[in-house]
N, CA and C of each residue as an Amber inpcrd file, in Angstrom:
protein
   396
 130.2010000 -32.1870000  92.0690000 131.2930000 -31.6960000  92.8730000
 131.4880000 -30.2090000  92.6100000 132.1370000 -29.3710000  94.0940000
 132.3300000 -28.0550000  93.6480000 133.4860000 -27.3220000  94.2150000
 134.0470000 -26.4860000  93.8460000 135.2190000 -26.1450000  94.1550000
 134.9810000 -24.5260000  93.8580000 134.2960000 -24.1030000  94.8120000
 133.9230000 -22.7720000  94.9460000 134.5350000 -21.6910000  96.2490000
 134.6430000 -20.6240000  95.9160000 135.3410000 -20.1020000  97.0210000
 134.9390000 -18.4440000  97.0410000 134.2640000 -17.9560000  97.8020000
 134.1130000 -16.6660000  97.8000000 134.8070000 -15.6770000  99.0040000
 135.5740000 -14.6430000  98.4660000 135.9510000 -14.4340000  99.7570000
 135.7440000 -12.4290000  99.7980000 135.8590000 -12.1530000 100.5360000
 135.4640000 -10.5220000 100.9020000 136.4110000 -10.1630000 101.7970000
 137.6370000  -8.9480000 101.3520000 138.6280000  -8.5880000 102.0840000
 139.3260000  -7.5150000 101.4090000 140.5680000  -6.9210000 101.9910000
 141.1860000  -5.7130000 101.0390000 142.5200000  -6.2160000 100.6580000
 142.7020000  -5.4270000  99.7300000 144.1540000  -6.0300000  98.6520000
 144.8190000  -5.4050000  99.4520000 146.1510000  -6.5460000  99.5010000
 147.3280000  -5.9380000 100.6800000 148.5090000  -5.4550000  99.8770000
 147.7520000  -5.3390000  98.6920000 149.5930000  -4.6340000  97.6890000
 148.8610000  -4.5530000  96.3400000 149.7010000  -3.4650000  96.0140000
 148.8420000  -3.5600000  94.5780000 149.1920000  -3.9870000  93.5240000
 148.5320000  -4.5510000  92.7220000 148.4250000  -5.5320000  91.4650000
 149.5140000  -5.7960000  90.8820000 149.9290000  -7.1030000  90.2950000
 151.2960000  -7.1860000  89.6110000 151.0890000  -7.8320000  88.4120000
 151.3830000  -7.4050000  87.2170000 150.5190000  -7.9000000  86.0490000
 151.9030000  -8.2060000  84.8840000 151.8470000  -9.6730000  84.2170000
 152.8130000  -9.9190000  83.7230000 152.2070000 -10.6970000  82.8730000
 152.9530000 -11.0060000  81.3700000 152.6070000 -11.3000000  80.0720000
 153.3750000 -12.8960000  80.0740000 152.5220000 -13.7400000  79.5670000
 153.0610000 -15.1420000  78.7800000 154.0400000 -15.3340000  77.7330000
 154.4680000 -16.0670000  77.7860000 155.4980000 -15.7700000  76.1230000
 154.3060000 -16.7030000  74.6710000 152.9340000 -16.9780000  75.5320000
 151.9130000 -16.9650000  74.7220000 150.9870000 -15.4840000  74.6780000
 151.1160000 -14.5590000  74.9590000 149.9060000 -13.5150000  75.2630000
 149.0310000 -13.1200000  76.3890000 149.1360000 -14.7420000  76.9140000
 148.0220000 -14.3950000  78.1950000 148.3700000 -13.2640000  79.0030000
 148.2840000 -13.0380000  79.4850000 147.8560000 -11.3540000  80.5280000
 147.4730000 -12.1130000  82.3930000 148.6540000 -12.0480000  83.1460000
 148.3020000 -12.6930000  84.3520000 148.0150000 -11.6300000  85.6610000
 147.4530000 -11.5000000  85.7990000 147.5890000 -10.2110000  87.5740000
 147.3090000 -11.0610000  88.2730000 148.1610000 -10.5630000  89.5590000
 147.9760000 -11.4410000  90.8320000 147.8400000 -10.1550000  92.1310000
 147.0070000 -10.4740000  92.5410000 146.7010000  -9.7100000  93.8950000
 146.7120000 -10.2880000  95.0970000 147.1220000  -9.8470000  96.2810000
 146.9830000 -10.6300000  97.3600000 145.6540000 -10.2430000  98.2640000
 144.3620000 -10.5010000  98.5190000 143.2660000 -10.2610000  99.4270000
 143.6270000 -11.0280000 100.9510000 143.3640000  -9.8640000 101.7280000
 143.5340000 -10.1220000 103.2400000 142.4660000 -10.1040000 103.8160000
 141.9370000 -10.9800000 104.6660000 140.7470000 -11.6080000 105.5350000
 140.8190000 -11.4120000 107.2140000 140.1000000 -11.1410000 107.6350000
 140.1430000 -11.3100000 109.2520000 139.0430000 -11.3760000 109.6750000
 139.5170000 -12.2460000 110.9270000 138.3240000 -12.9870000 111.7250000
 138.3040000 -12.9250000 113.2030000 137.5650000 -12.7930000 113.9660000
 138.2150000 -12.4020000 115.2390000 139.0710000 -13.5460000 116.1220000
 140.3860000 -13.1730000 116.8890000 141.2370000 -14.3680000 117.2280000
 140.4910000 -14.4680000 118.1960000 141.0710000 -15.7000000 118.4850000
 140.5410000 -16.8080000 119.9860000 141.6760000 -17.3760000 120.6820000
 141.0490000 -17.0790000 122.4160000 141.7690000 -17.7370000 123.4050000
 141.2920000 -18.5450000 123.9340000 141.6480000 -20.1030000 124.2830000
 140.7600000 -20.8250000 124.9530000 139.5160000 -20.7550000 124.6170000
 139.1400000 -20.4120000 123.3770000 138.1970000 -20.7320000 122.7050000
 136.7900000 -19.3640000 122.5400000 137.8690000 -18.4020000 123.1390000
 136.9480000 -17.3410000 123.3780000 137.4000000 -16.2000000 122.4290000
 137.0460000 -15.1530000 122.4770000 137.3990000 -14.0920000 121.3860000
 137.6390000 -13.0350000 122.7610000 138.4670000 -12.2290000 122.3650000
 139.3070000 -11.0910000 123.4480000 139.8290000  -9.7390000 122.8780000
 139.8880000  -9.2030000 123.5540000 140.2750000  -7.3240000 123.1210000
 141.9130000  -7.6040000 123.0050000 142.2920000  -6.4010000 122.5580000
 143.5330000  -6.1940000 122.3210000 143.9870000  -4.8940000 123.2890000
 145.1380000  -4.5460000 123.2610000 145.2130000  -3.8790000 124.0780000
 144.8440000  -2.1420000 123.8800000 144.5340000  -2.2130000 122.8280000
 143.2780000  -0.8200000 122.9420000 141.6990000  -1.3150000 122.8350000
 141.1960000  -2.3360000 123.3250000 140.0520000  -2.6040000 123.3460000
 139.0970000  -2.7390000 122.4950000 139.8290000  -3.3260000 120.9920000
 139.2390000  -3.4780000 120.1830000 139.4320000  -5.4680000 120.4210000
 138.0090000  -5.8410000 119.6190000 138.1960000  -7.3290000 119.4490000
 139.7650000  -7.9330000 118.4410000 140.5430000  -8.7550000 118.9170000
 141.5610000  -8.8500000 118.5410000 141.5400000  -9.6810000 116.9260000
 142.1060000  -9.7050000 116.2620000 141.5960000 -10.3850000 115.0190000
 142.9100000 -11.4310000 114.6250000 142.5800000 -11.8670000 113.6930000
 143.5230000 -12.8980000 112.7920000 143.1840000 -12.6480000 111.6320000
 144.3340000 -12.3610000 110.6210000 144.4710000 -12.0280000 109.3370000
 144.8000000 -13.2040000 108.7340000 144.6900000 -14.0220000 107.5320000
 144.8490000 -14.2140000 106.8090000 145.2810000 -13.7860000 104.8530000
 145.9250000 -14.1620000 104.5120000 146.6010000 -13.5670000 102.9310000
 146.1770000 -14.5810000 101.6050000 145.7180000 -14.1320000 101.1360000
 145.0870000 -15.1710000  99.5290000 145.8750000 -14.5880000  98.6830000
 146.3860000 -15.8400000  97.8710000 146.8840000 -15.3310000  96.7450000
 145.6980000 -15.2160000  95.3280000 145.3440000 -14.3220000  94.5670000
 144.5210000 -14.6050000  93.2510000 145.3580000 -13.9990000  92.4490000
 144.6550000 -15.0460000  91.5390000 145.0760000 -14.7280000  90.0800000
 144.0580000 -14.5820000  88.9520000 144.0590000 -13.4360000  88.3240000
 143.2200000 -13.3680000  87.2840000 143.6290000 -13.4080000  86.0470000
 142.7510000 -14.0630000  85.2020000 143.8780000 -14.0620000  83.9300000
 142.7470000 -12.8250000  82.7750000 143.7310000 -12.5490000  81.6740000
 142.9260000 -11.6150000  80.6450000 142.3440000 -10.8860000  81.4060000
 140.8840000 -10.4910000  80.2570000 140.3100000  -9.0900000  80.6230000
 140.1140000  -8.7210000  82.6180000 139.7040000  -9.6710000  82.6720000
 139.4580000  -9.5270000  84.2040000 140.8120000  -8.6340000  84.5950000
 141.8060000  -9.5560000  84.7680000 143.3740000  -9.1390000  85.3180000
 143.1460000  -7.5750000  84.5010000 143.1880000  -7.5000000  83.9580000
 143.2810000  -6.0220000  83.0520000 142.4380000  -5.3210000  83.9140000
 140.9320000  -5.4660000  84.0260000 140.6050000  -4.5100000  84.8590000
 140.8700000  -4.2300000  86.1420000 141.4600000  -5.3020000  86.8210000
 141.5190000  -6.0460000  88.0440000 143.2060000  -4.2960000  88.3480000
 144.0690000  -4.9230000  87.1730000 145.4730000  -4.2950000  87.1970000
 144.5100000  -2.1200000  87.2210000 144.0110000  -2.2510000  86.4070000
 143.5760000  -1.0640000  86.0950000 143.0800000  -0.5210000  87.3200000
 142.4900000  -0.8960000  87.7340000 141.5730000  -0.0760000  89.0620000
 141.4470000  -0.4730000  90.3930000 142.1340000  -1.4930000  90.7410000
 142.4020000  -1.9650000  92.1170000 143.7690000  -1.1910000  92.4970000
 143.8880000  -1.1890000  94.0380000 144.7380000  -0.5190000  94.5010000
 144.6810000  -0.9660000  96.5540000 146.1110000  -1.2370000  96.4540000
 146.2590000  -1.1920000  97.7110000 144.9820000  -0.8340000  98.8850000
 144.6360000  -1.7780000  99.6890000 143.5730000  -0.7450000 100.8700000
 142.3300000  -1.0700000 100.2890000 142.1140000  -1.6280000  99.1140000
 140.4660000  -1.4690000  98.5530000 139.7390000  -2.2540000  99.1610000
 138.4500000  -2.2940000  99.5240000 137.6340000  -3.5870000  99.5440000
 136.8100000  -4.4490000  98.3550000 137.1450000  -5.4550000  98.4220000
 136.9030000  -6.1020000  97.0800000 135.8710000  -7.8610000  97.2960000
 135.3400000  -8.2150000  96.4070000 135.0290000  -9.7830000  96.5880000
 135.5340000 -10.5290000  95.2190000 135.8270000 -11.4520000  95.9400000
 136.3290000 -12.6680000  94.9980000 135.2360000 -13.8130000  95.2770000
 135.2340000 -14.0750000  93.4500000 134.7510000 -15.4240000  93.5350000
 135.3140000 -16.3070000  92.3560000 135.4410000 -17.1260000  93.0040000
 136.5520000 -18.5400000  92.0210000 136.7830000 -19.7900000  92.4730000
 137.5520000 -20.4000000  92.1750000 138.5010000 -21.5150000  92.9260000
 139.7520000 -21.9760000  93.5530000 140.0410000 -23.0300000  94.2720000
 140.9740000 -23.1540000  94.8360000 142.2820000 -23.8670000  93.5140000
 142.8460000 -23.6880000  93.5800000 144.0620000 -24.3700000  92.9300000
 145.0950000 -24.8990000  93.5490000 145.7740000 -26.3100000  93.4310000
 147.0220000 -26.1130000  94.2980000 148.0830000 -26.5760000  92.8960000
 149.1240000 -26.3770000  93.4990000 150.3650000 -26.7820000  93.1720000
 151.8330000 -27.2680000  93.9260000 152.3600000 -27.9540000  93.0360000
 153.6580000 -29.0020000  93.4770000 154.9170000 -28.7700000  92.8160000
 155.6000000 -28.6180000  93.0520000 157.0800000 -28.3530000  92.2080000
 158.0800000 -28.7030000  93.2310000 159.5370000 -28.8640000  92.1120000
 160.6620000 -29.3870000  93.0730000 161.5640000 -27.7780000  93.1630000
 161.8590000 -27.4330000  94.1770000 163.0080000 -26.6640000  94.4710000
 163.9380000 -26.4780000  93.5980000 165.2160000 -25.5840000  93.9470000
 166.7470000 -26.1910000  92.8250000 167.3990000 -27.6490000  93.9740000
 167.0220000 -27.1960000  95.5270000 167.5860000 -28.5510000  96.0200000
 167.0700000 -29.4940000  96.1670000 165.4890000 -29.9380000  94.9860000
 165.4760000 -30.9850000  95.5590000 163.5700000 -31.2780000  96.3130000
 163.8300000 -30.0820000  96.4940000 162.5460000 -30.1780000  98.0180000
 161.2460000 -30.1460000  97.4740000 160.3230000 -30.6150000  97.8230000
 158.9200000 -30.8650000  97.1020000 158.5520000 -29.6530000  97.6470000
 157.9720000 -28.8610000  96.6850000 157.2050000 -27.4700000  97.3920000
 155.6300000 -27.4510000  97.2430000 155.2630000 -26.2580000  97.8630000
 153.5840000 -27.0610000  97.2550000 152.7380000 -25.4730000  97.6720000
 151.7590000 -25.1160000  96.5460000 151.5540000 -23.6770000  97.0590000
 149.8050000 -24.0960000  96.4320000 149.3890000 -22.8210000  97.0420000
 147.8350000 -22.4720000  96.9980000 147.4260000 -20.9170000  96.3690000
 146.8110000 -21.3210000  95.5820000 146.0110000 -19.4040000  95.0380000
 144.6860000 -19.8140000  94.4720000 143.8890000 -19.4100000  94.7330000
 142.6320000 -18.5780000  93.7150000 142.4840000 -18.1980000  92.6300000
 142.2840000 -19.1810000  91.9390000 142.1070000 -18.5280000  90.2530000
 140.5420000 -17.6050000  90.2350000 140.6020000 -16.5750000  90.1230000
 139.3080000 -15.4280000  89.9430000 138.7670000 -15.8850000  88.7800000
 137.4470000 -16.1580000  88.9180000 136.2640000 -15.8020000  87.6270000
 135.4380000 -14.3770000  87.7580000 135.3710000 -13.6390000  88.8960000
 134.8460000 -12.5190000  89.0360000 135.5290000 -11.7050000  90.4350000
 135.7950000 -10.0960000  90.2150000 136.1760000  -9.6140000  91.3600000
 135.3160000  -8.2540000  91.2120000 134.4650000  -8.0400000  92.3640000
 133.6680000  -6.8490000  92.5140000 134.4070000  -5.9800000  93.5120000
 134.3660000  -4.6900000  92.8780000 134.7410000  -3.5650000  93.4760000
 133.7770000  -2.9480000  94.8090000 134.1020000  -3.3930000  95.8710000
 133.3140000  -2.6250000  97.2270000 133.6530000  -1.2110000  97.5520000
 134.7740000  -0.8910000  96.9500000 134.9960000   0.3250000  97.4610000
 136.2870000   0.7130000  95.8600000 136.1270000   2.0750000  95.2840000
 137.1100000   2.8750000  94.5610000 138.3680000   2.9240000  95.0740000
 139.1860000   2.3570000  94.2700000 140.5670000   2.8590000  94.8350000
 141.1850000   3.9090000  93.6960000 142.1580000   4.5390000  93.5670000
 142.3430000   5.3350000  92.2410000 143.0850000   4.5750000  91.0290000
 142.7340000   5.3600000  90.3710000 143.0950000   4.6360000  88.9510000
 144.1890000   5.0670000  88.9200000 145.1560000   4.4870000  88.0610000
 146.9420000   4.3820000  87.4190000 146.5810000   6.1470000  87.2130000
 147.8260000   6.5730000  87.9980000 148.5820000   7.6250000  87.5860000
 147.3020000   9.1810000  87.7370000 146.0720000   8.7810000  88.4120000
 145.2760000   9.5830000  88.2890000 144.9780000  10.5630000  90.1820000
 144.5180000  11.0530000  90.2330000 144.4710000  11.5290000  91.6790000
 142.7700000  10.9370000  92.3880000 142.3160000   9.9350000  92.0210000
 141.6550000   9.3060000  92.8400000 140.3790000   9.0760000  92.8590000
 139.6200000  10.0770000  91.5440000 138.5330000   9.8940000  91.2200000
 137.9580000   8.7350000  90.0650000 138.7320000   8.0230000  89.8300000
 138.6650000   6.7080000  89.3900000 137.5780000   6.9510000  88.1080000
 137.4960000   8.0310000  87.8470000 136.6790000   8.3670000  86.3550000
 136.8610000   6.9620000  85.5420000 135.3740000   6.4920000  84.8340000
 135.5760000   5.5270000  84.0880000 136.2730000   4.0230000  84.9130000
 135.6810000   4.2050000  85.3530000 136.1790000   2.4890000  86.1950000
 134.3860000   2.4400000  85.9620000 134.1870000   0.9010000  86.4240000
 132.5000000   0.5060000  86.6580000 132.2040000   0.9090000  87.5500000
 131.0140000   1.3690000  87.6420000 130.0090000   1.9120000  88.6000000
 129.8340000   0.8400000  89.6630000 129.5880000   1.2340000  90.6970000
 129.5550000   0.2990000  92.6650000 128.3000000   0.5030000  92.6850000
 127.7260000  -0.4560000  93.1220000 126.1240000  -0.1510000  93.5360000
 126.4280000   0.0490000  94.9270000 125.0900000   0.8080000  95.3890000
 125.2960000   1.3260000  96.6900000 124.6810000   0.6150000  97.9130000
C-alpha cells in the first residue's frame, strides 16, 4: 500500500513556524495548484483570453530540519515541489461538531525557484543550490 503525494505549485503565504512544548519544530506552508477550469466539460478563456484555471490550496507540514529550512528560505510567490503524504484528521468543536481536516506531512520540499532569505534583500546567499 501507498500513500504518496507529489505536488508542484507556489506558496501562497509565507511560512509559519512554531515549537512543541516537546522541542519539535513545526512549519506549515500553504502550496497552491492550478489546473485549467472546465465548462461542460471543456476548458475556456477568461476574459482576457487567457485559459481560465482552478486553484486549489494544500496545507503542509514539515517537521524539524526540513521545516527549518523550509521556514528559512521559502517565501511567498516561490515555486516549490512537495513530496509526502496525505494525513487526515477528526476533532470535536467547543459545540460539539465533528470537524475533520486534511494536510501533507512533507518528507522532501525542492526549491524551483529562490525566494529571499529572512531579513536579506533577495540574493538568498547560502540557501542550496537549484539545478538548472
Amino acid at each position: 500500500m501507498t500513500n504518496l503525494v507529489v505536488l508542484v505549485g507556489r506558496i501562497a503565504r509565507d511560512p509559519e513556524t512554531r515549537t512543541t512544548q516537546g522541542g519539535t519544530s513545526i512549519t506549515s506552508i500553504s502550496v497552491v495548484t492550478d489546473r485549467p477550469a472546465r465548462k461542460e466539460g471543456k476548458t475556456y478563456k477568461d476574459e482576457n483570453g487567457y485559459t481560465a484555471k482552478d486553484s486549489e490550496f494544500h496545507r503542509i507540514t514539515c517537521f524539524n530540519g526540513l521545516g527549518e529550512n523550509v521556514a528559512k528560505y521559502c517565501t511567498k510567490g516561490q515555486l516549490v515541489t512537495v513530496e509526502g503524504r496525505i494525513h487526515y484528521t477528526q476533532w470535536e468543536d467547543q459545540s460539539g461538531t465533528k470537524r475533520y481536516g486534511c494536510e501533507i506531512i512533507a518528507d522532501k520540499v525542492d526549491f524551483l525557484t529562490k525566494g529571499r532569505q529572512n531579513g536579506s534583500d533577495g540574493d538568498n546567499e547560502g540557501a542550496p543550490d537549484i539545478e538548472d
